[in-house]
C-alpha positions, -999 to 999 in steps of 0.1 A, spaced: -124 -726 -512 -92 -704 -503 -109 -676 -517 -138 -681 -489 -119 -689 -464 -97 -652 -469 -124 -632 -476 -137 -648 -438 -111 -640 -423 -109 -602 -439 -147 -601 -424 -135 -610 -389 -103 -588 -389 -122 -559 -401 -151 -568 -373 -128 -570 -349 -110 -533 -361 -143 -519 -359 -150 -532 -323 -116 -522 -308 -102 -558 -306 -70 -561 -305 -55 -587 -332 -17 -586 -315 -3 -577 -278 27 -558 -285 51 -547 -253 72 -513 -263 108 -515 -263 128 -520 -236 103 -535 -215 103 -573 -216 65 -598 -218 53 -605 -189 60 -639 -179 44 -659 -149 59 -691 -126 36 -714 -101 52 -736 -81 44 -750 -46 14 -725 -40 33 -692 -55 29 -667 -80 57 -651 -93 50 -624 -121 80 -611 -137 82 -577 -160 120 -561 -166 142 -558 -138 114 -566 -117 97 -595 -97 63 -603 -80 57 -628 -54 21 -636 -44 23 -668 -18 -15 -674 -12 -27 -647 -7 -35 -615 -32 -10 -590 -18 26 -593 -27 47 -614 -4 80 -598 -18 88 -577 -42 130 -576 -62 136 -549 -80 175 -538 -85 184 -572 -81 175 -568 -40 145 -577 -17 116 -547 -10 93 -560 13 107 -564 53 75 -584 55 49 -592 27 21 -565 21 -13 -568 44 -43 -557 50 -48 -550 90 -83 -558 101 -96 -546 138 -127 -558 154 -140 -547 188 -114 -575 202 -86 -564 185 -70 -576 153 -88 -596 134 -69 -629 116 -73 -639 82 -84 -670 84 -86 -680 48 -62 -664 18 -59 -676 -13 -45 -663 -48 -54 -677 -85 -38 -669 -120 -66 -653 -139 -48 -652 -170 -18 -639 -189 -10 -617 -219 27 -603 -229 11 -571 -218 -5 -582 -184 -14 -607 -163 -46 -611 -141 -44 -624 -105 -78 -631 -82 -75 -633 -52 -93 -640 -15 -91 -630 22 -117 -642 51 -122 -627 87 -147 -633 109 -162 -597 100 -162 -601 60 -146 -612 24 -119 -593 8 -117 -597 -29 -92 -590 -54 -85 -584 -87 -47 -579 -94 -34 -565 -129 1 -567 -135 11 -543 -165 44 -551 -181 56 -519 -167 55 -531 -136 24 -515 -120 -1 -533 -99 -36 -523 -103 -55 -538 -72 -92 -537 -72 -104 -544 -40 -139 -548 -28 -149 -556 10 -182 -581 9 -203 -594 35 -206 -624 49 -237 -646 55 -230 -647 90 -207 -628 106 -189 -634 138 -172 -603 145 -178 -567 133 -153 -547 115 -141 -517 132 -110 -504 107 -86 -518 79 -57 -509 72 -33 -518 39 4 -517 51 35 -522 33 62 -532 54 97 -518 33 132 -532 45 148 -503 62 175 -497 42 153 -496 12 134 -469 27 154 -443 30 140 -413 8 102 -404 0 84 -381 -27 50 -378 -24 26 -352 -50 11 -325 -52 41 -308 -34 44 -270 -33 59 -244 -50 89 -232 -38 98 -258 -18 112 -294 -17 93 -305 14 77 -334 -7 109 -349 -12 133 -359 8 148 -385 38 125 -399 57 126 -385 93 132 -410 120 98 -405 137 83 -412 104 57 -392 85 20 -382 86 -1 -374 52 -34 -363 44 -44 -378 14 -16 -381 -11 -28 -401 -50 13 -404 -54 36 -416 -23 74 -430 -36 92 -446 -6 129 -457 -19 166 -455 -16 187 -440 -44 188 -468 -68 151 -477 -62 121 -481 -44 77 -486 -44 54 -461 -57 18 -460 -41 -7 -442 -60 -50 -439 -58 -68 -416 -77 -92 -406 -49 -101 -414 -13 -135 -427 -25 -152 -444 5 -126 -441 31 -132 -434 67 -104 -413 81 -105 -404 118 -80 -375 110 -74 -362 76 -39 -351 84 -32 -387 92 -52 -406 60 -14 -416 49 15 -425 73 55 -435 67 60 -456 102 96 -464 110 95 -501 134 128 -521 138 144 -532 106 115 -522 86 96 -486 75 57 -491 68 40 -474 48 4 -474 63 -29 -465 39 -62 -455 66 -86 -471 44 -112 -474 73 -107 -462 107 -146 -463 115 -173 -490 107 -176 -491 72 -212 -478 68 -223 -501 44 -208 -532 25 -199 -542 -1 -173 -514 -5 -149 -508 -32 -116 -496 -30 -87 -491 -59 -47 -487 -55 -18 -492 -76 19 -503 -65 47 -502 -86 83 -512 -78 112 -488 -95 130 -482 -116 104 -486 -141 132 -493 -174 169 -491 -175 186 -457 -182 196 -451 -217 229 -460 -222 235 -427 -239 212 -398 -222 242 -379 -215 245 -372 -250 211 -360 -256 223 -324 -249 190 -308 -251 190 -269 -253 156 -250 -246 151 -219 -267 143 -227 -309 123 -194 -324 114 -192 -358 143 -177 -383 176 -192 -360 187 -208 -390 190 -169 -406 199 -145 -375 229 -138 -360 230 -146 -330 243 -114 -320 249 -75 -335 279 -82 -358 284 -121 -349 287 -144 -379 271 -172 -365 235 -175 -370 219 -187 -335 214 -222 -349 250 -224 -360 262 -213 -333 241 -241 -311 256 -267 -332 289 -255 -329 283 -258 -291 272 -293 -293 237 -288 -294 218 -322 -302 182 -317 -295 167 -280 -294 134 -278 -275 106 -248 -296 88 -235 -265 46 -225 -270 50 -200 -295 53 -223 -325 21 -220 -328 -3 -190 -319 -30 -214 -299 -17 -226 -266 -10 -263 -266 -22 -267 -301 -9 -292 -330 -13 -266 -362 3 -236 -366 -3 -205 -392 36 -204 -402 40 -240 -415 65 -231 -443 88 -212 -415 85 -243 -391 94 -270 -420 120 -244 -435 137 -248 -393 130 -283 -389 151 -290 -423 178 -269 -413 183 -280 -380 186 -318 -392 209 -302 -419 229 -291 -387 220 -331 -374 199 -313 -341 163 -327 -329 141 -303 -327 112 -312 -300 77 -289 -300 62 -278 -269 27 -297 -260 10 -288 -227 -17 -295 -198 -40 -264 -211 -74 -256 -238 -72 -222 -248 -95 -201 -258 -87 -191 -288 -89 -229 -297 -114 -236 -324 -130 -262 -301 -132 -240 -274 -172 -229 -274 -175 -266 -280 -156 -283 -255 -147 -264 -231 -171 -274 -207 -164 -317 -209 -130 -312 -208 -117 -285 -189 -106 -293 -151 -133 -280 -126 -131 -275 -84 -155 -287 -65 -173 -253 -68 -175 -252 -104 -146 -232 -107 -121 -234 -135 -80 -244 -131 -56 -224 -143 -59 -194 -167 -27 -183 -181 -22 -153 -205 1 -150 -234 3 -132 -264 -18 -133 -288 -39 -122 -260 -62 -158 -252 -64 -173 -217 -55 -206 -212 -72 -236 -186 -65 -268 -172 -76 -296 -193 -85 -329 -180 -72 -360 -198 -102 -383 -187 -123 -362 -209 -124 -368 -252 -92 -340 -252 -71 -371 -244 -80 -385 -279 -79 -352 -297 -44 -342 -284 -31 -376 -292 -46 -375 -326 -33 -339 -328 2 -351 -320 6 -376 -340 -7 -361 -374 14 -330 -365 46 -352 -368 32 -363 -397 25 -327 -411 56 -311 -401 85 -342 -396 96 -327 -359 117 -353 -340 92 -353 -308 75 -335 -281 86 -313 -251 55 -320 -228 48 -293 -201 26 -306 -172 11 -334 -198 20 -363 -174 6 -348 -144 -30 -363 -133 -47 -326 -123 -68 -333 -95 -105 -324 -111 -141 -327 -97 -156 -322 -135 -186 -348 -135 -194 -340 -172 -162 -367 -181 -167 -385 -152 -147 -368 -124 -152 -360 -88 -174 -378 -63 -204 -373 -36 -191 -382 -6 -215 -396 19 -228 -363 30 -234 -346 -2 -201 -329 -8 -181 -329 -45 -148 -338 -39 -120 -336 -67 -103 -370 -84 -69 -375 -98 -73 -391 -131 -38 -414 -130 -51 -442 -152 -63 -420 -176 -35 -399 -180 -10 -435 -177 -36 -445 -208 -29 -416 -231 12 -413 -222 11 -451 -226 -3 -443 -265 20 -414 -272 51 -435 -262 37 -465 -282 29 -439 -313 61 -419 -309 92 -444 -295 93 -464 -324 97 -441 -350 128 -428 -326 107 -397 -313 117 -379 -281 94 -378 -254 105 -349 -226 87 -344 -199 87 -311 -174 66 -317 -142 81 -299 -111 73 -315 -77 57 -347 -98 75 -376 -102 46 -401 -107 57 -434 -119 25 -444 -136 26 -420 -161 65 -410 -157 72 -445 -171 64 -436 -205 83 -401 -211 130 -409 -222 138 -372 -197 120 -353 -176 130 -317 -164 125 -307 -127 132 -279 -105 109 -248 -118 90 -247 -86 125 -231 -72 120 -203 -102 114 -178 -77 148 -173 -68 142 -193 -38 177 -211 -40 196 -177 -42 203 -171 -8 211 -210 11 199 -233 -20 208 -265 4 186 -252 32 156 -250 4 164 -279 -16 189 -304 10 208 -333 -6 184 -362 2 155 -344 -17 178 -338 -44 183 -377 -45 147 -385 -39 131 -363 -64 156 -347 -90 181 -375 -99 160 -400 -117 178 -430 -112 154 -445 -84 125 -441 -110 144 -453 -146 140 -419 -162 172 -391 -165 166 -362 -154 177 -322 -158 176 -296 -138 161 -263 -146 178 -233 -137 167 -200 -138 196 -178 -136 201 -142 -112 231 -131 -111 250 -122 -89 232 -147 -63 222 -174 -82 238 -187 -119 243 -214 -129 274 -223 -114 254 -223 -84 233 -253 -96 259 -271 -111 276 -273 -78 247 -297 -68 236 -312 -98 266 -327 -109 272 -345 -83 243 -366 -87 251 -373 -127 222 -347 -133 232 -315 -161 218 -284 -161 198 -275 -193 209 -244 -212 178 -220 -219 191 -199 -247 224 -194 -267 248 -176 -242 264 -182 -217 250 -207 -201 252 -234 -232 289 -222 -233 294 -234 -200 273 -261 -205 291 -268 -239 321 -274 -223 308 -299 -197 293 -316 -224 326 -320 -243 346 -331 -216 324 -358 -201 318 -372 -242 360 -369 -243 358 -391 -209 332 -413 -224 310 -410 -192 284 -434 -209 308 -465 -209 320 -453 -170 310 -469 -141 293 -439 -116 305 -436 -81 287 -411 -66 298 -395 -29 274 -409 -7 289 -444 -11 320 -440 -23 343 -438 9 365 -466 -2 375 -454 -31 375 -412 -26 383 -391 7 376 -354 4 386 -328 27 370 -302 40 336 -315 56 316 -292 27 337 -307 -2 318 -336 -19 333 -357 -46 312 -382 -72 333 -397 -101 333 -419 -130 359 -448 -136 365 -462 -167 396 -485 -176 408 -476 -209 441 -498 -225 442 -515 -191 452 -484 -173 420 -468 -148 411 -432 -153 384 -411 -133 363 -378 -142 359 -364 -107 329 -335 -98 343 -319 -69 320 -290 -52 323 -267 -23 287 -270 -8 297 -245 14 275 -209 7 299 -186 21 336 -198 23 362 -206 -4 381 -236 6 414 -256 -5 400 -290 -10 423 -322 -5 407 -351 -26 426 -385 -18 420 -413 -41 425 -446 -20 445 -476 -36 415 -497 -41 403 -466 -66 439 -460 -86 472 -474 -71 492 -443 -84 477 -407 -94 503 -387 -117 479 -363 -134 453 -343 -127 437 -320 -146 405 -290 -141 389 -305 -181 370 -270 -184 400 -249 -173 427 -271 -186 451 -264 -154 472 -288 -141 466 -294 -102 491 -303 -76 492 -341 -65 504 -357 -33 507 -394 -21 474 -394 -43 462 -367 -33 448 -337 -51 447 -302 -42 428 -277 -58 407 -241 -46 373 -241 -47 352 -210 -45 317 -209 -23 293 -233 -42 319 -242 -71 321 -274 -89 350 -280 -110 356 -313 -132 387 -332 -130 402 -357 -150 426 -382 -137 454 -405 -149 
């Protein structure tokens, strides 16, 4: 009978293989199960760091994220009739059911004019997939004239916005939010936040909305103690019902910072033969030597590890396994470089090209970059079967070759595509294709790499300039931002390009749960790297070193001295709330610091910069009592001077966008 009753249950496990079933929920590390409360007509969803709150009715009625209230008041949609608003007159909210990976909220709202339904998936990441679909009623009173879905953000948690796409060479999708608010065509990613967190709002299309002004589809409305962020769904008739309409919402950060992700130290620039060449004419360090000897921990092999762009074999596997052995020799990662493109010199190029690849509205392909050996390479859409092929490819190439992860170049980033052979792009009502950004199927395949890769300790690094997507973001450890300013565009006034708030809003990471770099291409004399690090550091963000020259010896040092500080067990106090404990004079000196108490007595690591482009100044930096009752030492760590000191205060030169690092006891 035992032996019946297991062969069974081997018949159903294997059916339910077979059909895609699957046998056991598992939520990836560090995110939490999602857990549910009722009590006295509320739902409250809880994923990590993160609460829901759905009081009778299918839009959230607050939303806590870093331990602090979102919502000024609770989401709503705005319904207009040809009297004016329209009132809800019955609302409603039901638990559906739950999962450790999700739970499933319906959901009601009644006008005179018609029924909104929803469905409401919470994923244990924290996004909110609402599925909303406008239905008639048997006999309507009123007639609908617009709706509107508003988000009503406490002021003071609504200070900074990133919306994408953005544009190259410029930071104007990041940034403060202006005091007359904002105006957006149609954005599939809008971030509204402070510097610790905030709400991303993300669609993949405008798919039956009725704009009155396509410059205006989106807007960021400042009103009293509250900034509203205000989605046009309809601002004509709806011409027929029902209608369908999808959105996500997801509160940030999305996971707590690694504890250690300043000691990452990731260095782009691996080749084939480092372990063997000098690293110069007559040096005796071979270049991967000489990378470990600078502190290197994680080495990033750009395209050309294999001849096929964005590809998982490569023609020179005994070189790749011969580096990959020496660089753990050396204790380094090594990360290989897996893009957004198909190339075609792919095999499955005459094959495939054609379901995958991204397509305009006109047919017309995306992309088209050449490198050597000569093959062009397109835009590939991961809606399409590629999504299953690269992360098949992936994932039997660490498997093949042992590498420690993946360096992912534009991977994460939903290309808007109008290819209908994978099921992209729509007709609007009057016959025209218009593109779709493909968030949930991108989210689906990063979500899979980061359940494949995380937990055999693998590295996944993400480099999106201008995108910082949550969705899909949520599910990379780094990400690297700041090639769209490649141009050179920072040379000349790099605060006037790229201003302090965007650098919060965009580049820091924090808000979002995901550390960041910053990518730096250097042109000297204007622009180096000292430039960038001016900037950088004070927001607890490193430059990463391309190459093995001088710029990982300056970032070597920086390294060493914050490990020798133990930044990772500091407590960060950066300058644009830290007035209590730091003064800094002149108006373009800006000080952030770390404080750590070590043997009872309080220490700091201070970045101070001169933001100023043109003059040298003498900074005064003045710690207050409440930071260290007594300063008696102060010392440049990558210099190793000693610097004057004075009732607490420090005095030091700085140079026209300097930063220099200073420890104090």
């Amino acid at each position: 009978m035992l032996v019946m009753v297991m062969q069974f249950w081997v018949v159903v496990i294997a059916w339910l293989c077979l059909t895609g079933v699957k046998l056991m929920a598992e939520v990836p590390d560090p995110w939490t199960p999602v857990k549910v409360q009722q009590a006295k007509g509320e739902i409250r969803v809880g994923i990590w760091g993160r609460e829901y709150r759905f009081a009778q009715q299918p839009l959230p009625s607050q939303i806590m994220t870093a331990s602090v209230e979102l919502l000024a008041q609770p989401m709503r949609l705005v319904a207009f009739g040809e009297g004016g608003k329209l009132s809800w007159t019955q609302s409603g909210c039901e638990l559906w059911e739950r999962t450790d990976e999700q739970a499933t909220l319906l959901g009601w709202q009644v006008n005179d004019a018609l029924i909104a339904n929803f469905v409401v998936r919470v994923e244990f990441d924290g996004l909110m997939r609402f599925d909303l679909t406008l239905a008639p009623l048997p006999q309507p009173k009123a007639s609908l004239q617009r709706l509107w879905l508003e988000v009503p953000l406490r002021k003071e948690r609504a200070t900074l916005f990133h919306y994408w796409p953005g544009r190259w060479g410029s930071a104007e999708n990041s940034g403060a939010v202006p005091t007359d608010g904002m105006r957006l065509p149609f954005k599939p990613i809008v971030w509204l936040g402070w510097e610790e967190g905030g709400l991303t709002w993300c669609a993949e299309s405008d798919r039956n909305w009725q704009v009155a002004e396509n410059s205006r589809a989106i807007e960021i409305v400042p009103e009293g103690e509250a900034v509203i962020l205000r989605v046009h769904l309809l601002d004509t008739p709806p011409q027929k019902l029902p209608l369908s309409f999808t959105f996500g919402i997801q509160a940030t950060p999305v996971k707590p910072l690694p504890k250690d992700f300043h000691e990452w130290r990731i260095c782009h620039g691996a080749f084939y033969g480092m372990e063997r060449q000098p690293v110069a004419e007559g040096a005796k360090d071979t270049a991967l030597e000489k990378a470990a000897r600078l502190g290197v921990k994680t080495l990033v092999f750009h395209e050309h590890w294999t001849p096929i762009q964005n590809y998982w074999r490569t023609n020179r596997e005994t070189e790749l396994r011969d580096l990959i052995a020496a660089c753990h020799r050396q204790g380094i990662k090594l990360l290989l470089y897996f893009g957004y493109e198909l190339s075609t010199l792919a095999p499955e190029w005459s094959a495939v090209a054609d379901k995958v690849l991204v397509k305009t509205p006109t047919g017309g392909l995306a992309g088209g970059y050449f490198r050597q050996p000569p093959q062009r390479d397109y835009i590939v859409c991961l809606n399409s079967q590629w999504s299953e092929r690269l992360l098949d490819g992936i994932v039997s190439a660490i498997e093949r070759y042992g590498f420690d992860g993946v360096y992912l170049d534009g991977t994460i980033e939903p290309f808007g595509c109008a290819n209908e052979a994978h099921g992209c792009g729509y007709q609007t009502a009057d016959g025209r294709l218009r593109e779709t950004y493909p968030i949930f199927a991108v989210r689906q395949f990063m979500r899979r790499l980061y359940e494949a890769l995380h937990p055999k300790g693998k590295l996944i690094n993400a480099h999106q300039s201008t995108y910082c997507g949550t969705p899909t973001l949520a599910f990379v450890h780094s990400y690297w931002d700041g090639e769209q300013f490649g141009g050179g565009e920072l040379a000349k006034d790099p605060l006037q390009k790229l201003p302090l708030a965007s650098f919060r809003a965009e580049f820091m990471g924090k808000n979002f749960g995901v550390p960041c770099e910053f990518l730096v291409y250097e042109r000297p004399p204007d622009w180096t790297i000292d430039h960038a690090l001016a900037f950088t550091m004070l927001h607890d963000v490193r430059v990463r070193p391309l190459g093995f020259g001088a710029m990982l010896e300056k970032l070597s040092a920086i390294w060493s001295a914050m490990s020798q500080f133990g930044v990772s067990e500091a407590e960060w106090h950066p300058y644009w709330r830290n007035g209590d404990l730091i003064q800094a004079q002149p108006e373009s000196v800006k000080v952030s610091g770390y404080r750590r108490t070590v043997n009872g007595q309080v220490r700091w690591l201070l970045v101070v910069s001169n933001l100023s482009v043109k003059e040298a100044v003498t900074a005064k930096v003045r710690l207050t009592e409440k930071a260290m009752p007594k300063v008696n030492e102060a010392t440049d760590t990558l210099t190793g001077e000693r610097l004057p000191i004075s009732d607490n205060t420090i005095t030091l030169p700085l140079l026209p966008m300097q930063m220099r690092l200073v420890a104090v006891r």
